[in-house]
RODO-2510 file (C-alpha; in nm, 4 decimals, decimal comma):
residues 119
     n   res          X          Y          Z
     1     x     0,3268    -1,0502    -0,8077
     2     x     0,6326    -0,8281    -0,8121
     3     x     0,7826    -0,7345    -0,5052
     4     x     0,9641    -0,4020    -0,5486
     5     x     1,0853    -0,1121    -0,3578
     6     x     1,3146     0,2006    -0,3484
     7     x     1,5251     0,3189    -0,0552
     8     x     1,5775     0,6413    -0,1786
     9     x     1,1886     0,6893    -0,2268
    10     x     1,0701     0,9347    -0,0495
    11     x     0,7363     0,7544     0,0362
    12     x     0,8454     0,5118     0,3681
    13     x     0,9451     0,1672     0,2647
    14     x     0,5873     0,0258     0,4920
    15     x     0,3792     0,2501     0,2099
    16     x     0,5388     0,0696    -0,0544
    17     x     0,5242    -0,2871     0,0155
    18     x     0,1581    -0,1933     0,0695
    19     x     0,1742    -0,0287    -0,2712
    20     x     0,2981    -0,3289    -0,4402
    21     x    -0,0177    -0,5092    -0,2786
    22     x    -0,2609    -0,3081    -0,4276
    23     x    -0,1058    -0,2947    -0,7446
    24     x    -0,1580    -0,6720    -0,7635
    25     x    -0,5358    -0,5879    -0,6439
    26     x    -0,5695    -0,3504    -0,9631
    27     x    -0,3699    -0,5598    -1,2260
    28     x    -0,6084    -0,8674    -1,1218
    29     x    -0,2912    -1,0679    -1,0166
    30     x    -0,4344    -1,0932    -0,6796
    31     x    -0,8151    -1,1821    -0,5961
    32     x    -1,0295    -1,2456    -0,3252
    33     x    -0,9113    -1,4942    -0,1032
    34     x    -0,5347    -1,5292    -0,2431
    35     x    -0,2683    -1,5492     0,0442
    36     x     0,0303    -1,3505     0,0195
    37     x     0,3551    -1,4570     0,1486
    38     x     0,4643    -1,4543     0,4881
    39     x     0,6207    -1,1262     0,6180
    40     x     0,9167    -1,2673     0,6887
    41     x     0,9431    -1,4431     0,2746
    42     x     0,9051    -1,0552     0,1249
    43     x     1,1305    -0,9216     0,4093
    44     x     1,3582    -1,1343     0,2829
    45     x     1,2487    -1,0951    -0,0743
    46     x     1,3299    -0,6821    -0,0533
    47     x     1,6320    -0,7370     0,2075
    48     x     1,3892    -0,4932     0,4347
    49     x     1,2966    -0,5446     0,8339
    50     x     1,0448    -0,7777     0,8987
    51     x     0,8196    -0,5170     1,1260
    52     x     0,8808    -0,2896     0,8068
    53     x     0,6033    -0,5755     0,6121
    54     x     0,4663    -0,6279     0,9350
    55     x     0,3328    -0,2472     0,9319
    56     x     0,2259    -0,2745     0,5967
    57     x    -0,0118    -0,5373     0,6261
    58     x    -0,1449    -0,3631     0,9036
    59     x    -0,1877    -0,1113     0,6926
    60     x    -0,3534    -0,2954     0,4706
    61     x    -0,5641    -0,4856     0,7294
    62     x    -0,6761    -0,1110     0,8203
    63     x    -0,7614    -0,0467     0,5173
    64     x    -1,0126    -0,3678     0,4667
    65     x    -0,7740    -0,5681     0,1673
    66     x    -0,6551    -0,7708     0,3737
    67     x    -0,7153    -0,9973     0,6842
    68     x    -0,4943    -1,1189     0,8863
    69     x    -0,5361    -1,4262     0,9938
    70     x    -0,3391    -1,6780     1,2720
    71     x    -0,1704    -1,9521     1,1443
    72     x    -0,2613    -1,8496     0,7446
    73     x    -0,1341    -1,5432     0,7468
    74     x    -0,2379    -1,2493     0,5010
    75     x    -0,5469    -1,2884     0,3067
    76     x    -0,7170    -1,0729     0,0264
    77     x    -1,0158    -1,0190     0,1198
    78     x    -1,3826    -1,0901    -0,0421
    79     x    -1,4424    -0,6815    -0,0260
    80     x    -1,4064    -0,4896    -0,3223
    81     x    -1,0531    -0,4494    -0,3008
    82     x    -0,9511    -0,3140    -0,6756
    83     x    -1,1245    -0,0186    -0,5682
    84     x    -0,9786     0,1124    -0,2894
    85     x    -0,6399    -0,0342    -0,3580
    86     x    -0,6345     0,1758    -0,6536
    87     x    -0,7400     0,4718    -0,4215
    88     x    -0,4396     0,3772    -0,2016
    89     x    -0,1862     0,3573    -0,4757
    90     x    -0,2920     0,6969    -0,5807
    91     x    -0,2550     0,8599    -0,2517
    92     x     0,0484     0,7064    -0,1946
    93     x     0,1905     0,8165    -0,5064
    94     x     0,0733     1,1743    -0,4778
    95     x     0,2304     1,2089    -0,1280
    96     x     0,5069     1,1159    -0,2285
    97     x     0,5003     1,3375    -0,5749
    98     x     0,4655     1,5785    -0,3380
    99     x     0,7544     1,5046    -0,0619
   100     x     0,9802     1,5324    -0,3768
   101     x     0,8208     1,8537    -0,4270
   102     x     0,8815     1,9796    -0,1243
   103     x     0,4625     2,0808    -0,1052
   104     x     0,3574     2,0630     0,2893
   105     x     0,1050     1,8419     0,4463
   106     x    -0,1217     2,1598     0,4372
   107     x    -0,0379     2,2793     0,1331
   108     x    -0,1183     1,9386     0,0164
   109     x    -0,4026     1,9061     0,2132
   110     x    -0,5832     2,2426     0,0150
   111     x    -0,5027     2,1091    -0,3023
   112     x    -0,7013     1,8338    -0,2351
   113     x    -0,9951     2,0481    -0,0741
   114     x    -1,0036     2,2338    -0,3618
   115     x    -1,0020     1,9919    -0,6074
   116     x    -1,3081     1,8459    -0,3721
   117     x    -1,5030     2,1718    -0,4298
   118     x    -1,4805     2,2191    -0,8007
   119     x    -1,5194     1,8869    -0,8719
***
């Protein structure tokens, strides 16, 4: 699984190491029940802070692809997780197509209402 992020990424570095975890989830390089590496390996990995993985598997674990487990650490879980990872990747990618842009959260938000009525 590739472990990448960029600093000068609008999108917060938590929101991409989460990123990079559903990517894996979509490409089929991570399945149910595969354990991903300790926080404190990909902190190291991306030269980030440790609570900066820490929040993304939260963030995952909020989002039901993940659990996270005592002593084992992060685990896919047996949920449909291509799914809504690929939901995940999208939204993080269009907020932060849209941070570049300069488009507000509410600006943002009635594109996507709109786009929810017509379609």
């Amino acid at each position: 699984m590739l472990w990448q992020v960029d600093p000068a990424n609008p999108v917060p570095l938590f929101e991409q190491v989460a990123a990079c975890v559903r990517r894996g989830l979509v490409s089929g390089s991570l399945d149910a029940g595969s354990r991903l590496p300790s926080a404190k390996e990909v902190a190291g990995i991306l030269d980030v802070n440790l609570h900066t993985v820490l929040r993304a598997y939260q963030l995952l674990r909020d989002e039901g692809l993940v659990e996270l487990r005592r002593g084992r650490g992060a685990v896919v879980t047996g949920a449909d997780p291509a799914g809504s990872a690929r939901l995940g990747t999208l939204v993080t990618e269009l907020v932060g197509e849209a941070r570049r842009l300069g488009t507000s959260h509410d600006e943002l938000r009635d594109l996507i209402e709109k786009e929810y009525r017509h379609a």
